[in-house]
C-alpha positions in Angstrom: 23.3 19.9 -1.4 21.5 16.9 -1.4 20.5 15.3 -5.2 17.3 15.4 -6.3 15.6 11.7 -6.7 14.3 13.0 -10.2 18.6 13.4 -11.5 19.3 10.1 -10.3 16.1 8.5 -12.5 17.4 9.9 -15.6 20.9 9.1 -14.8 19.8 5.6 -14.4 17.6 6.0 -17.3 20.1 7.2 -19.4 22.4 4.2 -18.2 20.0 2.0 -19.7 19.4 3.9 -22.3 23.1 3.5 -23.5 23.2 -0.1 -22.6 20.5 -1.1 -25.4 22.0 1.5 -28.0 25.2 -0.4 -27.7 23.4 -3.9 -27.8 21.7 -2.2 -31.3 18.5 -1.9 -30.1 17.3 1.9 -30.5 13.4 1.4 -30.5 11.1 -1.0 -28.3 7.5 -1.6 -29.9 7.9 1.1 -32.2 9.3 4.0 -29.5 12.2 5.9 -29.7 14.1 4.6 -25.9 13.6 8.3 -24.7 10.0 8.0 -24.9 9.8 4.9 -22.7 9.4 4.8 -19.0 12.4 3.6 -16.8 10.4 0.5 -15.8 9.6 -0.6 -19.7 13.6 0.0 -20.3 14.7 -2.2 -17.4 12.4 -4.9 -18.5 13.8 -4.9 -22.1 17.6 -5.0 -20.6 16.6 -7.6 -18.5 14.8 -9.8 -21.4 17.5 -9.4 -23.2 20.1 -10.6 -21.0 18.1 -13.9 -20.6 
């Protein structure tokens, strides 16, 4: 049986996810992380690895 694409999103979302909660960060402009899209947690990671 063959994934679907949507599992591997939140598995990569969740990844993310876990990243910034460990960093300390648990909300971005005022939203919760599990509110955000994938692509506005990414960008966050990626700012703050800068």
């Amino acid at each position: 049986m063959i994934p679907s694409k949507e599992s591997k999103m939140d598995d990569k979302k969740m990844t993310v996810i876990d990243d910034l909660v460990e960093q300390g960060i648990f909300k971005v402009e005022g939203k919760q992380l599990y509110e955000l899209s994938l692509y506005e947690l990414i960008k966050e990671h990626m700012e703050l690895a800068e």
